[in-house]
C-alpha positions in Angstrom: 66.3 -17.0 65.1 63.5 -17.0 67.6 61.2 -15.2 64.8 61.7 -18.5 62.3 61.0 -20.7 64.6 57.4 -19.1 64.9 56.7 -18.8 61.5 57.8 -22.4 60.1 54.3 -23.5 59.6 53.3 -20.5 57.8 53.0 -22.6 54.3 50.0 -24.6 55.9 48.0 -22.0 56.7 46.6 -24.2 59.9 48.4 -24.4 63.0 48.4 -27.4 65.5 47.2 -25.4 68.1 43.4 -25.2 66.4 41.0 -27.7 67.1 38.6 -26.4 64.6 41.0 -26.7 61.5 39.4 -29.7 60.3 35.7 -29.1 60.4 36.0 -27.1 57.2 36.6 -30.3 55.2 34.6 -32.3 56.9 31.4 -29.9 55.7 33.1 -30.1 52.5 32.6 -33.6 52.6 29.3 -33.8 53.7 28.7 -32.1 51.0 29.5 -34.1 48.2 28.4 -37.3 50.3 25.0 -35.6 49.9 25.3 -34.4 46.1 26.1 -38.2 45.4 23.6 -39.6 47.0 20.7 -37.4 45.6 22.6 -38.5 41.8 22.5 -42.4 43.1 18.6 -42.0 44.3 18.1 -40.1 41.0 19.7 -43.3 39.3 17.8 -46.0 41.5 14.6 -45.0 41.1 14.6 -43.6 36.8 13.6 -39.9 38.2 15.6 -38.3 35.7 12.0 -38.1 33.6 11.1 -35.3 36.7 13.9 -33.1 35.3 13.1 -33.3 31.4 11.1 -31.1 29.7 9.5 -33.5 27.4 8.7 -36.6 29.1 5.2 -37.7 30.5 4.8 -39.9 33.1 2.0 -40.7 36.2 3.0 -41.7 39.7 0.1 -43.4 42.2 1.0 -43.3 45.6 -1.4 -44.6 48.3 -1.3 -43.3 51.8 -1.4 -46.0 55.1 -5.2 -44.4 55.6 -5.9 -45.7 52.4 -5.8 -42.6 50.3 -4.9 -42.2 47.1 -3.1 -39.6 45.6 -2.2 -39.4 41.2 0.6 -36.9 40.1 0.7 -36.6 36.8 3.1 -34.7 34.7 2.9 -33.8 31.0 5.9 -31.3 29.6 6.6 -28.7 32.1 2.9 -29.1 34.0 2.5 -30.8 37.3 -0.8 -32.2 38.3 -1.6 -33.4 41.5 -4.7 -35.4 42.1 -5.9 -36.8 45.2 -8.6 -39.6 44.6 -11.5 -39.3 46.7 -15.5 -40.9 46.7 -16.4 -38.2 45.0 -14.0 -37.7 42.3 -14.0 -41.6 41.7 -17.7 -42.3 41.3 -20.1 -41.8 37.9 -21.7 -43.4 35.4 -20.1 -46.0 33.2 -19.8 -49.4 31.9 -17.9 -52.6 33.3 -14.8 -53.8 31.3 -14.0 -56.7 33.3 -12.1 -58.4 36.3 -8.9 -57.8 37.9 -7.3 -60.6 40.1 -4.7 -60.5 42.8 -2.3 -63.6 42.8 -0.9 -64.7 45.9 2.6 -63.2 45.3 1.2 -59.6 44.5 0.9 -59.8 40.6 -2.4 -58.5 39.1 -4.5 -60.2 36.4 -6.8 -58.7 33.9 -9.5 -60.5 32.4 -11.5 -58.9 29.9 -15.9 -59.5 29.9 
């Protein structure tokens, strides 16, 4: 009788005596907490163009310094750009005036 008495839990496969018996599902968990938030920031922010083969598209993002940095992607091709004097400056014509508004929106006006 003493033997069954042992063995009784033997269907959980965990015993109450094991602190550690729960940390396995809790990095299961932090797993798919993390899988589902990459899928919600994916969602959020349209990124699901990065992972297509066909789409174009240009991000500009602009450092606190003040520098400014173009990716570009076309197909599979990745092209990283960062703007400096150099790279920004050469001969050309002027096409007209841009305007900042007061609550951040940009007008064009054409010479």
């Amino acid at each position: 009788m003493r033997y069954l008495k042992i063995n009784q839990d033997r269907g959980t496969g965990f015993s109450d005596n094991d602190p550690m018996s729960g940390v396995a599902n809790l990095f299961d968990l932090g797993l798919v907490f993390i899988v589902g938030l990459l899928i919600a920031l994916f969602g959020a922010y349209h990124l699901q163009d990065l992972l297509s083969q066909t789409s174009e598209m240009t991000i500009v993002k602009k450092s606190p310094d003040g520098q400014i940095e173009i990716i570009e992607k076309k197909g599979k091709k990745i092209n990283a750009m960062k703007v400096t004097k150099e790279t920004a400056k050469g001969k050309g014509e002027r096409l007209g005036t841009a305007y900042q508004l007061e609550d951040g929106s940009m007008i064009y006006i054409p010479d």
